[in-house]
C-alpha positions as CSV (number, residue, x, y, z in Angstrom):
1,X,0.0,0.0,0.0
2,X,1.4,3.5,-0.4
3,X,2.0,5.7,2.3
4,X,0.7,9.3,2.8
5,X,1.4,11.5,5.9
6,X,-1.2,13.8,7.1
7,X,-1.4,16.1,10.2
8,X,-4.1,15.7,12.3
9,X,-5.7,15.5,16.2
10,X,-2.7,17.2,16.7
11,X,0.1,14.7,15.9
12,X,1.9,13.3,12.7
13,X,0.8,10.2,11.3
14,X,2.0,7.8,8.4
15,X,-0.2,5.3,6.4
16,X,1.7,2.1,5.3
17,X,1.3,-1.3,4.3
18,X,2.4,-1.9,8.0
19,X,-0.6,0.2,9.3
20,X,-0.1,3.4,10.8
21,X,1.9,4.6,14.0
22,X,2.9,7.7,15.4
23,X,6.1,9.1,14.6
24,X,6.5,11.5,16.9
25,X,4.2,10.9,20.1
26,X,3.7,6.9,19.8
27,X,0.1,7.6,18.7
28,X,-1.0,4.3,18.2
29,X,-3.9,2.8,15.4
30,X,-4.5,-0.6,14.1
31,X,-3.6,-2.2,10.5
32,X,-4.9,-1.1,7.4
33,X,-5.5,-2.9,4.5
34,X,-6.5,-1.5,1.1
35,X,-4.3,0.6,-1.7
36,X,-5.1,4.2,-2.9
37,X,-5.5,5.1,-6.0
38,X,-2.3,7.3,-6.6
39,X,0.6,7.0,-4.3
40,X,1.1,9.5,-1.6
41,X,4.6,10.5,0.0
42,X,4.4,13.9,1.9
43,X,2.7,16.3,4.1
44,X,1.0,18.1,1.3
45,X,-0.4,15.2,-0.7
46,X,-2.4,14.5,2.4
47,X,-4.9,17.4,1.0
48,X,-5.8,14.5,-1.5
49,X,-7.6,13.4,2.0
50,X,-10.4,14.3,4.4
51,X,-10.4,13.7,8.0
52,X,-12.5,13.7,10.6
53,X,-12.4,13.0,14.3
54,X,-14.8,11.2,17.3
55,X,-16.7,12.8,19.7
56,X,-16.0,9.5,22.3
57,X,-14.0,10.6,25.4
58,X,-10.8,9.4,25.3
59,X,-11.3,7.5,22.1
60,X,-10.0,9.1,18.4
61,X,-10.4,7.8,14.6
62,X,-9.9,9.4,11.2
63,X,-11.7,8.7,8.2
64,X,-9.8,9.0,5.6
65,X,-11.5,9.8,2.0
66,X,-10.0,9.4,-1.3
67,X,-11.0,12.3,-3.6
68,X,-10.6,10.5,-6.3
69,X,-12.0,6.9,-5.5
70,X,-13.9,8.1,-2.5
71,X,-12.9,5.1,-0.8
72,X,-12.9,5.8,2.8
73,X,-10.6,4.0,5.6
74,X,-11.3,3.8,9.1
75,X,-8.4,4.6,11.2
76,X,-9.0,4.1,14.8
77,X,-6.8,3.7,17.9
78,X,-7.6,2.9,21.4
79,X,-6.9,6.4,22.8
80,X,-4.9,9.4,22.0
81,X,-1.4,9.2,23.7
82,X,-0.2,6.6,25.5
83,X,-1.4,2.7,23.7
84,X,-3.2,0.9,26.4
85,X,-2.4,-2.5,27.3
86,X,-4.1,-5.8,27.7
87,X,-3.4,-7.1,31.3
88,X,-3.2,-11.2,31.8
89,X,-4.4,-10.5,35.0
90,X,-7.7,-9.2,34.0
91,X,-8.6,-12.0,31.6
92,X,-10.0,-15.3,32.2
93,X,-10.3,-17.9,29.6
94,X,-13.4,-20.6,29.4
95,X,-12.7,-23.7,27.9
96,X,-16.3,-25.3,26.3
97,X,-15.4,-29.6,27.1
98,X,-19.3,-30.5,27.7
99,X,-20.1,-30.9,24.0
100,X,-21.8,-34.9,23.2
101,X,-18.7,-35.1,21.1
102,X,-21.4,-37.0,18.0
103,X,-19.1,-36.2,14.8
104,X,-16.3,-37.5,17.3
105,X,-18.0,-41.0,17.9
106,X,-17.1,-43.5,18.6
107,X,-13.9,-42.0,20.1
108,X,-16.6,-40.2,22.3
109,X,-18.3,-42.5,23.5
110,X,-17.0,-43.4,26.5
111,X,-14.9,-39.7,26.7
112,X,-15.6,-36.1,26.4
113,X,-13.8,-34.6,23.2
114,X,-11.8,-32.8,24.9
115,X,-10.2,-35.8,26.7
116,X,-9.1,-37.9,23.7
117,X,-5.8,-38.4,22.8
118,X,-3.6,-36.7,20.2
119,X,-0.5,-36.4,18.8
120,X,0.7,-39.7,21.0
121,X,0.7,-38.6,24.5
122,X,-1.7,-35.9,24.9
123,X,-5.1,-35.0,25.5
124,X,-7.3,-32.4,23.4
125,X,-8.0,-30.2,26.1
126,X,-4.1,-29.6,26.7
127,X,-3.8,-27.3,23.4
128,X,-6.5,-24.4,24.7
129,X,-4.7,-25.1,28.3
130,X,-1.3,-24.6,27.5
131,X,-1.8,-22.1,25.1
132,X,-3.7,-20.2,27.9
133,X,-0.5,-21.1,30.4
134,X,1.8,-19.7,27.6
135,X,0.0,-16.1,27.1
136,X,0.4,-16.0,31.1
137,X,-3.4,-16.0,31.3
138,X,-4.1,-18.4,34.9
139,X,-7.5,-17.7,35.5
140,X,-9.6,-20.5,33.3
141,X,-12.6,-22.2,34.1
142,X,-13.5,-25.7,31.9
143,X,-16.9,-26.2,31.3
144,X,-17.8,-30.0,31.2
145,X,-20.7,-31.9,31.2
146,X,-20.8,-35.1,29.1
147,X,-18.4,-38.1,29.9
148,X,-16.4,-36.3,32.0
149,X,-15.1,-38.9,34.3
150,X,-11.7,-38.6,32.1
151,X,-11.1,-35.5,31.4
152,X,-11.5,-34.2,35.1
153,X,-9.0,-36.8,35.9
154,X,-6.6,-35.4,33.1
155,X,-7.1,-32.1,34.5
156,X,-6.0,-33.2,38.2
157,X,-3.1,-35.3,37.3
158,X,-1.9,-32.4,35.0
159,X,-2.8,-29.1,36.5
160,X,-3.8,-29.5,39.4
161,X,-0.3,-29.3,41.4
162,X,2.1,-30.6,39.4
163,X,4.9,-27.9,38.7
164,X,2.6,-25.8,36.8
165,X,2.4,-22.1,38.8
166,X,-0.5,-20.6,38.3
167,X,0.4,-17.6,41.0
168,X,-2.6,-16.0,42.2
169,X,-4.3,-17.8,39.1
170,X,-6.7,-21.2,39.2
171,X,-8.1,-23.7,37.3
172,X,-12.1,-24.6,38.0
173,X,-14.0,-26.9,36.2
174,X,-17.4,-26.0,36.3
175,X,-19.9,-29.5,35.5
176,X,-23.2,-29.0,34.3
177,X,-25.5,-29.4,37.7
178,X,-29.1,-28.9,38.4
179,X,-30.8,-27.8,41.6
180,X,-34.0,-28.8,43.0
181,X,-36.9,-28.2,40.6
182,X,-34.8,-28.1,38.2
183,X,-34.6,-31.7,36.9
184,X,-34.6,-32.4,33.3
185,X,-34.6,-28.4,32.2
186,X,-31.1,-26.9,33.3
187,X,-28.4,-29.5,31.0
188,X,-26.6,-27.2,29.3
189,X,-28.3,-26.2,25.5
190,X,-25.4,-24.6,23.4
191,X,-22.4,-22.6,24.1
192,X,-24.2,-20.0,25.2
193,X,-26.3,-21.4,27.4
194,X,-23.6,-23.1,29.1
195,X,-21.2,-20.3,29.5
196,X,-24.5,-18.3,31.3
197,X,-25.4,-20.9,33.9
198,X,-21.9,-19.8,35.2
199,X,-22.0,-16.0,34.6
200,X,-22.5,-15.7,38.5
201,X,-18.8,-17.1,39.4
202,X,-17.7,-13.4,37.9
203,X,-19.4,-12.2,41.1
204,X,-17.1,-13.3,43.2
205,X,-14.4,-11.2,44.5
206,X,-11.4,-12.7,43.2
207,X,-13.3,-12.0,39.5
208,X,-14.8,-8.6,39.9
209,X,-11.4,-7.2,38.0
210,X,-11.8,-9.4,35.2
211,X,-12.5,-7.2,32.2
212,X,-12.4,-9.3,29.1
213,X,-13.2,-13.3,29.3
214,X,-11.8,-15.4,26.1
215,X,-14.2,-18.5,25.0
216,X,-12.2,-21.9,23.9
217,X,-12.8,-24.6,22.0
218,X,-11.4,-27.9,23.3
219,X,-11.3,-29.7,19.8
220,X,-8.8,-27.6,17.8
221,X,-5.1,-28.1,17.0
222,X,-3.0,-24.6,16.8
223,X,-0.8,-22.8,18.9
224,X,-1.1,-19.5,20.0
225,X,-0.4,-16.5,22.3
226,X,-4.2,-15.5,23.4
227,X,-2.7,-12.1,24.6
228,X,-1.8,-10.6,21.2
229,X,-5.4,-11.4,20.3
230,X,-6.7,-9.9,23.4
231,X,-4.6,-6.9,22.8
232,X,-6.5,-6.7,19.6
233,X,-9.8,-6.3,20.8
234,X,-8.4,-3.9,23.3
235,X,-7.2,-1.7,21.0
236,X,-10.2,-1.8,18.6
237,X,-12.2,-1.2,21.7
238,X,-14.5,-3.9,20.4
239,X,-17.5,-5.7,22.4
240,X,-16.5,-8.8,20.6
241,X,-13.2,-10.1,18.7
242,X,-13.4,-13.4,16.5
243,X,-10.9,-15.2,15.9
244,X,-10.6,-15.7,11.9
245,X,-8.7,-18.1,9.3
246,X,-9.1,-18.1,5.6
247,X,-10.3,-21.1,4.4
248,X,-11.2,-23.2,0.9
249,X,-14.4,-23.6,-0.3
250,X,-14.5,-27.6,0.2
251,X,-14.6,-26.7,3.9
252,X,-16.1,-23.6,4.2
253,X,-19.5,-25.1,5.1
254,X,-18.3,-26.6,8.5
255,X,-17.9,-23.0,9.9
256,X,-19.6,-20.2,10.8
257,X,-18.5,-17.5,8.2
258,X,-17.7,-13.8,8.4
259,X,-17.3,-11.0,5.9
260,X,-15.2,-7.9,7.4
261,X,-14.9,-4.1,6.4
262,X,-11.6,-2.7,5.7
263,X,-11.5,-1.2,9.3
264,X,-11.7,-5.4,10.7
265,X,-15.4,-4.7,12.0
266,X,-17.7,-7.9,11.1
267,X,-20.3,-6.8,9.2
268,X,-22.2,-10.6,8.8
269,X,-22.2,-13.8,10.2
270,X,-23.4,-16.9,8.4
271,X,-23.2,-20.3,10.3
272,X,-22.5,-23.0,8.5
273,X,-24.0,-22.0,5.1
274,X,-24.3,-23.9,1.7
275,X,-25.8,-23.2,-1.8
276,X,-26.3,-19.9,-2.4
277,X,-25.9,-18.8,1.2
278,X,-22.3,-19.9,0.9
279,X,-21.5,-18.2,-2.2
280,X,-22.8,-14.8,-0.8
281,X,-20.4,-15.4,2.3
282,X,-17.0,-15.0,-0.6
283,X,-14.8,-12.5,0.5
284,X,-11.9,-10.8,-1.1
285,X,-9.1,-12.3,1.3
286,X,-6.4,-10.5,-0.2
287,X,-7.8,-7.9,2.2
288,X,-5.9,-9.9,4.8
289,X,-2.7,-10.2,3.4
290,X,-2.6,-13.3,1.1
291,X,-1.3,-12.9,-2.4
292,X,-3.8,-13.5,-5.1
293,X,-3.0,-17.4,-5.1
294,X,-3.9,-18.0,-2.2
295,X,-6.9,-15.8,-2.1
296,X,-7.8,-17.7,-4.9
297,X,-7.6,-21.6,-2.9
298,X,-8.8,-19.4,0.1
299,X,-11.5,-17.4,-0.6
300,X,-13.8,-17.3,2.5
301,X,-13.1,-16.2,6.3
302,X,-14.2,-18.4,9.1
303,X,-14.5,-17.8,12.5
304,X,-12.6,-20.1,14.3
305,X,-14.5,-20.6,17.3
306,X,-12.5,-18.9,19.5
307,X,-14.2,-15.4,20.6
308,X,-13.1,-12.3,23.2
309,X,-15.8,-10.5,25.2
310,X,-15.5,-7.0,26.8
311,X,-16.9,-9.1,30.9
312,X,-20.2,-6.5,30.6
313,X,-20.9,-7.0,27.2
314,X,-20.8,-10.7,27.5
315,X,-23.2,-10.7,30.9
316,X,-25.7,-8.1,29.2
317,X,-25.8,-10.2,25.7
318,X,-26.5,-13.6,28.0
319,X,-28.7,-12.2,30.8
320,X,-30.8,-9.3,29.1
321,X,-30.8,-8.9,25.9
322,X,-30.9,-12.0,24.3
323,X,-31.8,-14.7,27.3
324,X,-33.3,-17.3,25.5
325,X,-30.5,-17.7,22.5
326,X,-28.3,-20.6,23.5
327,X,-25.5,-20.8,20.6
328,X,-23.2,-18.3,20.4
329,X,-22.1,-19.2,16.6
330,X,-25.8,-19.2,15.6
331,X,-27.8,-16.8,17.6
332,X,-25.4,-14.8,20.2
333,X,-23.0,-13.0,17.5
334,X,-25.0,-12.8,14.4
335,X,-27.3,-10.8,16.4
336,X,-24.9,-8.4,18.0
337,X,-23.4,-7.3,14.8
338,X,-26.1,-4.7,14.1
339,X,-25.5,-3.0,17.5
340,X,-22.0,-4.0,19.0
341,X,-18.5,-3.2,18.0
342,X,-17.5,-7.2,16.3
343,X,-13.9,-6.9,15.6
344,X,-12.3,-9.6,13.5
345,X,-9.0,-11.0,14.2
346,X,-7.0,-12.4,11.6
347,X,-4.9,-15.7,12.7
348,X,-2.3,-16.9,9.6
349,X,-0.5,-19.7,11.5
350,X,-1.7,-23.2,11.3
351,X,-4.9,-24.0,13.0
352,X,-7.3,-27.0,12.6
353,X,-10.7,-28.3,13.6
354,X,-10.3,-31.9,14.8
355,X,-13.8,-32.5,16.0
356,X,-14.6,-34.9,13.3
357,X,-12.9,-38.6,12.7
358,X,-11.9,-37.4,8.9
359,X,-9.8,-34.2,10.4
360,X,-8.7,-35.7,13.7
361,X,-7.3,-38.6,11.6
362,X,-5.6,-36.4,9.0
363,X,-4.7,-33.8,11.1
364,X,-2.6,-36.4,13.5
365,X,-0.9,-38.1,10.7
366,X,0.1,-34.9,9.3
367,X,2.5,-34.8,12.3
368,X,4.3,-37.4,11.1
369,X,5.3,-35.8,7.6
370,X,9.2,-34.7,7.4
371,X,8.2,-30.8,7.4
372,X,4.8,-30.6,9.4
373,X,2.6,-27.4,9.9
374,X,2.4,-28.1,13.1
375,X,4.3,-29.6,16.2
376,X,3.8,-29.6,19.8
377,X,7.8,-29.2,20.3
378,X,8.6,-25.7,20.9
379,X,11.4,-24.5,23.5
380,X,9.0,-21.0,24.1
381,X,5.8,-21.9,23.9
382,X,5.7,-25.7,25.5
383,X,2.5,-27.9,25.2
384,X,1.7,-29.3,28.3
385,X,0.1,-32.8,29.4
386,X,0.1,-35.4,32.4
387,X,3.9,-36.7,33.8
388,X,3.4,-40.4,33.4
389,X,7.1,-42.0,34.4
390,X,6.8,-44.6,31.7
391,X,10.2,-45.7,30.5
392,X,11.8,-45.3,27.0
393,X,10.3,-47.6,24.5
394,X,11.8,-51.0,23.3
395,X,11.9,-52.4,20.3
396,X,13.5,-55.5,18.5
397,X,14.5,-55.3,15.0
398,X,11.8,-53.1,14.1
399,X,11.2,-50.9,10.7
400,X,9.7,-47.7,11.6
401,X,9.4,-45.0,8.8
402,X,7.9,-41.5,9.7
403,X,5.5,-42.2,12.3
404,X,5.5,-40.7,16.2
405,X,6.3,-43.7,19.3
406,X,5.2,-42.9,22.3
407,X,7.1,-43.8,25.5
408,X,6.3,-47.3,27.2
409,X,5.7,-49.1,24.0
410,X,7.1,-53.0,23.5
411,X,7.3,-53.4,19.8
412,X,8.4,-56.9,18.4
413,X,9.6,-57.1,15.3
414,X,7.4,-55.4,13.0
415,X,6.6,-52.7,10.4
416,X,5.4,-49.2,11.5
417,X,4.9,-47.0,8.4
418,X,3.6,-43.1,8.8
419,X,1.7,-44.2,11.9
420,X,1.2,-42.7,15.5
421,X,1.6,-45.2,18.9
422,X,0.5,-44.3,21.9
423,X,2.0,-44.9,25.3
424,X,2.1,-48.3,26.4
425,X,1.0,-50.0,23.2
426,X,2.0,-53.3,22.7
427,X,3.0,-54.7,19.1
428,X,3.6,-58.1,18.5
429,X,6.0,-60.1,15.6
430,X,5.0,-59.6,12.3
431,X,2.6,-56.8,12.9
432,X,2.6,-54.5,9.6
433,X,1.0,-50.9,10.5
434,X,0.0,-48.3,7.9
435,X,-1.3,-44.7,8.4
436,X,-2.8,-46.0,11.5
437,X,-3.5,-44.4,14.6
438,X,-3.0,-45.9,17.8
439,X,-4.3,-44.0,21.2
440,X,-2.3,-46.6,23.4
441,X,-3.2,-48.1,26.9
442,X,-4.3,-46.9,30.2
443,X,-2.3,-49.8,31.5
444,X,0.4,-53.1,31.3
445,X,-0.2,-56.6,31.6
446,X,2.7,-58.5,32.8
447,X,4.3,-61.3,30.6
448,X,2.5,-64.3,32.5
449,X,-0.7,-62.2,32.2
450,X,-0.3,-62.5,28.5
451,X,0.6,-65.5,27.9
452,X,-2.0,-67.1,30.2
453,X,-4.1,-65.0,28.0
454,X,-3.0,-66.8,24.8
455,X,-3.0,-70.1,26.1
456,X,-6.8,-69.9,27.0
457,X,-7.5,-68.7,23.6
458,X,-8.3,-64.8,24.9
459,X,-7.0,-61.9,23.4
460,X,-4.4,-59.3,25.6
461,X,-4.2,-55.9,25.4
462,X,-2.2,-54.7,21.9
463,X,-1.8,-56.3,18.7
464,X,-1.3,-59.9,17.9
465,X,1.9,-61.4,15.3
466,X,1.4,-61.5,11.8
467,X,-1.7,-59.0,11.9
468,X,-2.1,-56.1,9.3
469,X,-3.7,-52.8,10.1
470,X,-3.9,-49.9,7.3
471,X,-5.7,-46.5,7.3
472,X,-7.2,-47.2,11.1
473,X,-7.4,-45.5,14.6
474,X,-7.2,-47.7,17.4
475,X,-8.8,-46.2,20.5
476,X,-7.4,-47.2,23.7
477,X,-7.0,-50.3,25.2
478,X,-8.3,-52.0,22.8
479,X,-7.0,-56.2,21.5
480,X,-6.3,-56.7,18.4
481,X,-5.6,-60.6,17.9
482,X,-3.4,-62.7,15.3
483,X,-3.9,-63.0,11.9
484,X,-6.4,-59.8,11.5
485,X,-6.6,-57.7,8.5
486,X,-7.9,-54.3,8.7
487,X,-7.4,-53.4,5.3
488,X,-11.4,-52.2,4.3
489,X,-9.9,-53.5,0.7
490,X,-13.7,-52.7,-1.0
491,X,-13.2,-48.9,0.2
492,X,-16.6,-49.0,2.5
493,X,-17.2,-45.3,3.8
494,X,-19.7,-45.6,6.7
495,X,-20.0,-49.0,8.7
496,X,-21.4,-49.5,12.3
497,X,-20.3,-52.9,13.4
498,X,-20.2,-52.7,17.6
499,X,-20.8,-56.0,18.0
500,X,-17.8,-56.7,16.5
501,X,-16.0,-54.1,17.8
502,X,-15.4,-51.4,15.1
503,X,-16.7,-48.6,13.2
504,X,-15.9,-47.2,9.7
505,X,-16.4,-43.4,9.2
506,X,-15.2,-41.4,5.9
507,X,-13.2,-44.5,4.8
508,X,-11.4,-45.3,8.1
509,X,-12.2,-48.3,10.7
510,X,-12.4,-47.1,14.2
511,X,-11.5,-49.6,16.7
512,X,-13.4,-48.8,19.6
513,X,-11.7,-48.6,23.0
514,X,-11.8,-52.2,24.6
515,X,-12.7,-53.9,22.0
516,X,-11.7,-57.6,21.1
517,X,-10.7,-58.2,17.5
518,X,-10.9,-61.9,17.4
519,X,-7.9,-63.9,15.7
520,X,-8.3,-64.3,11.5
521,X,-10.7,-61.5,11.5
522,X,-11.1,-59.9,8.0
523,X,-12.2,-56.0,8.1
């Protein structure tokens, strides 16, 4: 973008493609995007321009107008002089973990979503938690409610004590209850409803300084610092910030959608369209930085689920003016776009839904390539999960081409190609694995466990010799026997088989946890 330089509200200012700052008084405002129509380099070119100023108290824009075009650009900071901002202390994070987890099953169904494994060793619900830990935000409350016997036992083993200082911080998880009276009517409805059955724990003292709250998600895969976002929404002095990723059109129908003025206000929210709904949500995304390319491959803008409130907008959008909406994706912020301030944030980096068996499965196997997107490694910004003093895993003669090994594995001799293991799994001689997850074991049965398994014709815990496994995920704690093939050679996209132990969803089996795979079973 070319830069012009104008005087006005009583300080110098430059335009960029950066944005525009201050460059005498640290006047701060927030990025640009756009071009003008002839390029602009000094103090007297800015007559090209016309500018105008609020009337808010302690709050300044310009508008600046094009003469030529008549485009106009909103350029607003948080206050004149000094940039304000965001303190850690005054934000508290709620993480959403009571969802029924249904495009998750059947990994869900004996666990909340946010307490299945990934990437190996962790747990969903570690991602939003450490990132939280990492932007030095200590005040989060997890919201549970379905099959949560799990994931509140992840939660105490790994934050509740162990090393991790919260300072004056905390960690609540807040279950879905009812009172008397209230049987059968108070289980949580939707996001919304759920975050305002606990509005009144921001009553309590040690909350009453809270000024923004961020809302999670405890099914995504990204890393990032929650403060820069919050700083965001404090310097566009917005009611409401969404977090936003451009995304492709084969997708775009899984999310709620956004289209955003040049100034980042949202100016519609669709959730979840398709048809002609979905083709009015296109946006130009050069807008935000891509180069035509990818604007091209990426031409809508999604929200990603992950959403900052001002604390008093939040209670008076749940309490009183709109009580009875329950979803914030689908009622809550389409709604307060025609009277709030909606900001949206742009995120670049990588960032994933994995709330379906298709994207968990491709998203985990994608950590495997030689390059990823993604990796939970990083010496700054650490992902954090339950200590579990398992030792180093063994293996004897084993070929093991890009795939992840957990610790606490025994693996025969066998073949483990672009494949995840979790802790503690057990793989036999012969065993040939292919783009196959497996979430591991909760436990270790001893040698003379096993083979007195074997000799009474049972099955133990891992997978028997000589079977083959390809495209699969392998919940926990689940026995695989000898001579299986999961192989789903006739390409079968949607199976239920419990009986026998397994599911098939978008092409891959799903081996439910404890299941028995008997020995020669074909899948």
């Amino acid at each position: 973008m070319d830069s012009c330089c104008y005087s006005g509200l009583g300080t110098k200012t430059v335009l960029s493609k950066d944005g525009y700052k201050n460059v005498e008084n640290r006047f701060w405002g927030e990025k640009i995007k756009g071009s003008f129509s002839k390029p602009f380099a000094s103090d007297s070119s800015s007559k090209e321009f016309s500018f105008r100023k609020s009337s808010r108290p302690g709050v300044a824009y310009a508008v600046a107008t094009s003469k030529n075009t008549k485009e106009a650009l909103r350029l607003e900071p948080s206050m004149l002089g000094e940039r304000r901002k965001a303190d850690p202390k005054n934000v508290a994070a709620i993480i959403l973990g009571g969802g029924n987890g249904a495009k998750l099953f059947p990994l869900t169904k004996r666990a909340a979503t946010p307490a299945v494994p990934v990437g190996g060793c962790y747990r969903m619900i570690d991602i939003p938690m450490s990132n939280c830990i990492n932007s030095c935000i200590n005040k989060i409350f997890v919201l549970t409610q379905f099959n949560s016997a799990s994931l509140n036992r992840h939660l105490a083993r790994t934050y509740f004590g162990n090393g991790i200082n919260f300072g004056d911080g905390f960690v609540e998880v807040l279950a879905a209850t009812q009172t008397p009276g209230e049987a059968g009517k108070k289980w949580f409805q939707g996001t919304a409803d759920a975050v305002r059955k606990f509005l009144w724990v921001f009553e309590d003292a040690k909350n009453r300084n809270i000024e923004n709250i961020i809302i999670l998600s405890g099914d995504h895969l990204y890393r990032m610092n929650y403060m820069d976002f919050v700083q965001y929404h404090v310097d566009s002095n917005a009611d409401i910030t969404l977090s936003c990723a451009p995304v492709g059109e084969s997708r775009a129908s899984d999310y709620g959608l956004v289209n955003i003025d040049r100034s980042g206000r949202v100016v519609h929210f669709y959730e979840k369209p398709t048809g002609i709904d979905l083709k009015s949500m296109q946006s130009d995304t050069t807008m935000l930085g891509l180069s035509q390319q990818e604007a091209v491959k990426s031409p809508y803008i999604a929200s990603m689920g992950v959403y900052c409130f001002k604390t008093e907008a939040l209670l008076k959008l749940l309490t009183r003016r709109y009580p009875s909406s329950n979803d914030f994706g689908s009622e809550i912020i389409p709604a307060a776009i025609r009277d709030h301030n909606v900001q949206g944030y742009v995120y670049r980096d990588y960032w994933e839904d994995i709330g379906t068996i298709k994207s968990f499965y491709e998203a985990n196997l994608a950590l495997v390539e030689e390059h990823p997107k993604f990796e939970f490694y990083d010496q700054d910004t650490p992902f954090y999960t339950s200590p579990r003093f398992l030792p180093p895993t063994k293996t004897e003669k084993c070929r093991i081409v890009n795939s992840i090994i957990s610790h606490g594995c025994f693996l025969g001799e066998c073949s483990i190609q672009r494949s995840i293991i979790g802790e503690r799994s057990r793989l036999d001689y012969g065993v040939e694995l292919q783009d196959t997850l497996m979430l591991g074991a909760d436990s270790y049965q001893t040698e003379s466990e096993i083979a007195s398994l074997l000799a009474e014709g049972n099955v133990p815990i891992g997978i028997g010799r000589d079977t083959k496994i390809r495209k699969c995920i392998i919940d926990k704690n689940a026995k695989i026997g000898k001579n299986v093939m999961i192989l789903n050679n006739d390409d079968v996209q949607e199976a239920d088989r419990p009986e026998e132990g397994f599911y098939i969803r978008s092409g891959i089996t799903v081996v439910v946890e404890k299941a028995t795979i008997k020995d020669g079973t074909v899948i």
